[in-house]
C-alpha positions as CSV (number, residue, x, y, z in Angstrom):
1,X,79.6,102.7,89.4
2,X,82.8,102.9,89.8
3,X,85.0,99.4,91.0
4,X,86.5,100.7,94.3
5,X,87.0,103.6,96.7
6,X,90.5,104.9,98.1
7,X,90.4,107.0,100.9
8,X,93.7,108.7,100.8
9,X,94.7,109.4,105.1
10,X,93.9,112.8,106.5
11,X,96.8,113.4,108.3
12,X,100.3,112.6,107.9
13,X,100.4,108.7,106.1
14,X,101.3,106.1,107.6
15,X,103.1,102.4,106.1
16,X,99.7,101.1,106.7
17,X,96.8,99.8,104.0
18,X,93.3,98.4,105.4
19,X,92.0,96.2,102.0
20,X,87.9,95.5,102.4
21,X,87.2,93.7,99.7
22,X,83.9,92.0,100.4
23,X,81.2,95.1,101.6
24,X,80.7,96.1,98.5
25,X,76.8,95.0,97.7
26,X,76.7,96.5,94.4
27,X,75.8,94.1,91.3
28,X,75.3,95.0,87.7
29,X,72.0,94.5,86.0
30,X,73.3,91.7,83.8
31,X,74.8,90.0,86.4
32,X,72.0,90.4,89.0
33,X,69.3,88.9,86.2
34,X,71.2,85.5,86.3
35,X,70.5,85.2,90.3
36,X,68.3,83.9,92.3
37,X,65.4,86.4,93.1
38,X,65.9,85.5,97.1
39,X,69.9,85.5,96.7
40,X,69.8,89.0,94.8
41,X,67.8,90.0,98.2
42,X,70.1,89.0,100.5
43,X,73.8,88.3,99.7
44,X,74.6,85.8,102.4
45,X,78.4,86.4,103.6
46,X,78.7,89.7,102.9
47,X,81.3,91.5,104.8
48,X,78.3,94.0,106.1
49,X,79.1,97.4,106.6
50,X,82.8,97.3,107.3
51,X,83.1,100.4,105.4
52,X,81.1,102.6,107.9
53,X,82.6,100.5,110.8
54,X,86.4,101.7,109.6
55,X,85.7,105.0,107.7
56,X,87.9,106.3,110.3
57,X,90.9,104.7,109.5
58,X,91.8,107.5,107.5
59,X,91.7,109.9,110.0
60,X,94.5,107.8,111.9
61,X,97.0,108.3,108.7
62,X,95.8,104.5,107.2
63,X,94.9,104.6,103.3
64,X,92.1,102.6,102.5
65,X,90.9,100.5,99.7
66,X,87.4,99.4,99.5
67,X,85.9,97.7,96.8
68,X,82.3,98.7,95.7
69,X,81.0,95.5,93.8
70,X,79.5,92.3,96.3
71,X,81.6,89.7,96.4
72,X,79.6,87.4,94.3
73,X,79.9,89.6,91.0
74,X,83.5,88.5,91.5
75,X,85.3,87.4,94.5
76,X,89.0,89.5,94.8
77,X,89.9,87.3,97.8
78,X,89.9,83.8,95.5
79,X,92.9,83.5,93.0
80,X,91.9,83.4,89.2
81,X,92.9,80.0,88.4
82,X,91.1,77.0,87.4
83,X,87.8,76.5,88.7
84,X,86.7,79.9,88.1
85,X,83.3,78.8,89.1
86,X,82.9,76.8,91.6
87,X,83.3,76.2,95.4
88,X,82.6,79.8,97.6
89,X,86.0,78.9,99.6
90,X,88.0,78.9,96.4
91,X,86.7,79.8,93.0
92,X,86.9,83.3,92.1
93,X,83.3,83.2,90.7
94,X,81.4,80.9,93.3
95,X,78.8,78.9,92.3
96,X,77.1,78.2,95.8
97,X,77.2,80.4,98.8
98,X,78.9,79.1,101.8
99,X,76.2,77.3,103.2
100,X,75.4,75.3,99.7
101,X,72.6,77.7,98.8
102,X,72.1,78.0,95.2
103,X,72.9,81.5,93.8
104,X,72.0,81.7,89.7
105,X,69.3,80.7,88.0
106,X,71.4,80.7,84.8
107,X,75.1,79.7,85.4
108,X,77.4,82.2,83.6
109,X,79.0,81.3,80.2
110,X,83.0,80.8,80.4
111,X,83.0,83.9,78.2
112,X,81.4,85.9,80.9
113,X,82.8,84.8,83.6
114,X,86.6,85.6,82.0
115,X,84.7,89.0,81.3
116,X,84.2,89.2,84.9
117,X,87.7,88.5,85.7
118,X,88.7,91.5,83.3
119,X,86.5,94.0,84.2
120,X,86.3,93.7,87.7
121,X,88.9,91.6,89.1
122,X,91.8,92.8,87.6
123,X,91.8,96.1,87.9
124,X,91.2,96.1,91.7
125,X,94.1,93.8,92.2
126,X,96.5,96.3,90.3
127,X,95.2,99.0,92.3
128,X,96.3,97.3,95.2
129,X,99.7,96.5,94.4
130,X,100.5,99.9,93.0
131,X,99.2,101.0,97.0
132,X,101.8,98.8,97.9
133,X,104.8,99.8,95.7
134,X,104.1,103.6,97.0
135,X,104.2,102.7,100.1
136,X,107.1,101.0,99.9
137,X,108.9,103.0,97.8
138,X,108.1,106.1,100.7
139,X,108.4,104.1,103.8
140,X,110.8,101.2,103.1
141,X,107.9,98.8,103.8
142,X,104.4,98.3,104.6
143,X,101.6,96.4,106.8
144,X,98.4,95.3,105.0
145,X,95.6,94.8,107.1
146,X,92.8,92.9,105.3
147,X,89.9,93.0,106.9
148,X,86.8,91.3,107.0
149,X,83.4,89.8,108.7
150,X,81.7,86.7,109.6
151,X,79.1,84.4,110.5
152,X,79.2,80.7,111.4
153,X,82.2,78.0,111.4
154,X,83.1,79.5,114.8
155,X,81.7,81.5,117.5
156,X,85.0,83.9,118.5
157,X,85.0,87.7,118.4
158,X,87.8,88.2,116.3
159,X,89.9,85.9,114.3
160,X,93.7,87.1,113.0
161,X,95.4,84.9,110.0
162,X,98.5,84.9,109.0
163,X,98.3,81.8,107.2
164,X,100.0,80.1,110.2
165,X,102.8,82.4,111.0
166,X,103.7,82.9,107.0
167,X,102.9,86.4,106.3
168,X,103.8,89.0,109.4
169,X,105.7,88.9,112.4
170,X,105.1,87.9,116.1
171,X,105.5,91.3,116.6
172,X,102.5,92.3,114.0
173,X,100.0,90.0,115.0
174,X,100.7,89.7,119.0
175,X,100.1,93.6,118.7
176,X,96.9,93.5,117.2
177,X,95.7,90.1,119.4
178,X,96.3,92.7,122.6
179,X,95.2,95.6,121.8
180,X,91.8,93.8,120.6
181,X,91.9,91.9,123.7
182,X,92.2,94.8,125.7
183,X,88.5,95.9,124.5
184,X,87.2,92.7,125.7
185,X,87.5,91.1,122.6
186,X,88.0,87.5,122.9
187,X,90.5,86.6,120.0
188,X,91.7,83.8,118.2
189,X,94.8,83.2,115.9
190,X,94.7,80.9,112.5
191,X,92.0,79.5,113.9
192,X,89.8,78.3,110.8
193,X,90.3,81.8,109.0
194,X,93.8,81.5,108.5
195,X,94.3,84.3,105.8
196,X,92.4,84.2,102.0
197,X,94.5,85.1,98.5
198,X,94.8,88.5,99.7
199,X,96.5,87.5,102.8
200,X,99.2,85.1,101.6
201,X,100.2,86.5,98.0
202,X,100.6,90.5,98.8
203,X,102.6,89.0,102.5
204,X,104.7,87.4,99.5
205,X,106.4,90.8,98.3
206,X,109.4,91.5,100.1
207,X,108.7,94.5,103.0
208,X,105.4,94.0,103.1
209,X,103.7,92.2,106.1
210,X,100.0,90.9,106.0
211,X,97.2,90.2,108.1
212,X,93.5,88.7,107.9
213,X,91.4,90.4,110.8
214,X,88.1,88.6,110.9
215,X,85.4,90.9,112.7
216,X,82.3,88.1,113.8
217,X,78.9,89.7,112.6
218,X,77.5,89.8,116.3
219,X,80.4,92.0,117.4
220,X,78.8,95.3,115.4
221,X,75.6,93.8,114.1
222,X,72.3,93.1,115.9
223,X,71.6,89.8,115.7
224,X,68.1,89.4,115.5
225,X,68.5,91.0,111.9
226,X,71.3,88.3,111.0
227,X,68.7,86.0,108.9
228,X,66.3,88.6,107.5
229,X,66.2,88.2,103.8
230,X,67.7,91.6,103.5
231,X,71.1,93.3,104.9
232,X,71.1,94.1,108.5
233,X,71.3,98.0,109.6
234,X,74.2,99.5,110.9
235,X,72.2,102.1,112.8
236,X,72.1,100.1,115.9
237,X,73.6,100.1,119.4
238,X,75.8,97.4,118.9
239,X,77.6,99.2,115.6
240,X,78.2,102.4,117.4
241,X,79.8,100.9,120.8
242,X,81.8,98.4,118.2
243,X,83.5,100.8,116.1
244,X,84.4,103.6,119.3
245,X,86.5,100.4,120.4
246,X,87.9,100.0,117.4
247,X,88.6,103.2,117.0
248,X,90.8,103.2,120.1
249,X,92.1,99.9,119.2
250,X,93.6,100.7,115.9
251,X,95.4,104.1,117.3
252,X,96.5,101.7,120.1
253,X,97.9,99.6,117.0
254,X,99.9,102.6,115.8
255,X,101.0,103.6,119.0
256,X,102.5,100.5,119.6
257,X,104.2,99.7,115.8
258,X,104.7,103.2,114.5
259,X,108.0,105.0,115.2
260,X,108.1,108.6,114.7
């Protein structure tokens, strides 16, 4: 399988990347045979279906980059540096999930884990940044929206990071906070989810400006399916009322940022 999907936009393109790097759920057979039988089942922390509840970002002029690997064959939103493996919040490979469950039955070799790094990390990274370059080279700059899901740690709708007011303007983020708010949405800023690797190193490169958008499961997802050992569905009620708002929410976004 190939590492990623980019959905190029379907009408004139916008300065405007969406980055979901954690729905992917699929793991290789070597890797899967070193987890835990109930872990392979169900992948706790998954960013569940956020490629179904965007796919329409394209449609809106937004390119899209979607990784197709679960986050625990490698996590793209961790920096590669030393501990590989170790803590979920900031190893690259984790060695727990983020509520101390055990994931392997046989930890991975240093070998295979820098393996890991090469083969699935890396590439998706560069992908990313030459998105970025093209972007800027055609527009004169860019906003990266990185978007993800969540359960626990807080109870809010939707959580924006910046990394405290480091990576995008007032203008970026008090645009998004409103028009989310204005679906009923209650939202909170830097609030615990402050912006991953993602967030703070591409908001680094000069003209680009990035921001962490943190979806809470219960927003699209029904939550009696939340602690099945097994994902949840997306062909519910709550996904399909979820993504017409943010369908309307992100053109609302463009409305208000994009000068024609």
């Amino acid at each position: 399988m190939k590492l990623f999907n980019i959905y190029q936009p379907k009408i004139k393109a916008l300065p405007i990347i969406a980055n979901i790097p954690h729905s992917g759920l699929f793991v290789p057979n070597d890797i899967a045979a070193t987890f835990t039988k109930e872990h392979l089942m169900s992948l706790p922390n998954s960013d569940w279906h956020l490629d179904q509840l965007y796919d329409f970002l394209p449609s809106l002029g937004i390119t899209v980059l979607q990784a197709t690997h679960n986050r625990y064959v490698v996590d793209l939103n961790r920096q590669a540096k030393e501990p590989l493996l170790g803590s979920f919040w900031s190893s690259v490979i984790p060695e727990t999930t983020a509520f101390n469950k055990p994931i392997y039955q046989n930890k991975p070799l240093l070998e295979h884990i820098k393996e890991r790094i090469d083969k699935y990390y890396l590439p998706y990274h560069y992908q990313l940044k030459s998105l970025i370059q093209q972007k800027i080279e055609e527009f004169g700059h860019v906003y990266l929206f990185d978007l993800h899901s969540f359960l626990g740690l807080i109870n809010d709708d939707i959580c924006l990071g910046n990394v405290n007011n480091q990576t995008c303007s007032e203008l970026l983020i008090s645009t998004v906070e409103n028009c989310f708010a204005s679906q009923g949405y209650q939202v909170v800023i830097n609030k615990t989810f402050t912006g991953g690797y993602f967030t703070k190193n591409y908001g680094n490169i000069p003209n680009v400006e990035s921001l962490q958008i943190e979806v809470r499961y219960h927003v699209y997802l029904k939550e009696n399916q939340l602690d099945k050992l097994e994902p949840p569905s997306y062909d519910v009620i709550e996904f399909q009322v979820a993504k017409k708002k943010f369908y309307h929410i992100f053109n609302m976004i463009i409305s208000q940022l994009i000068h024609y």
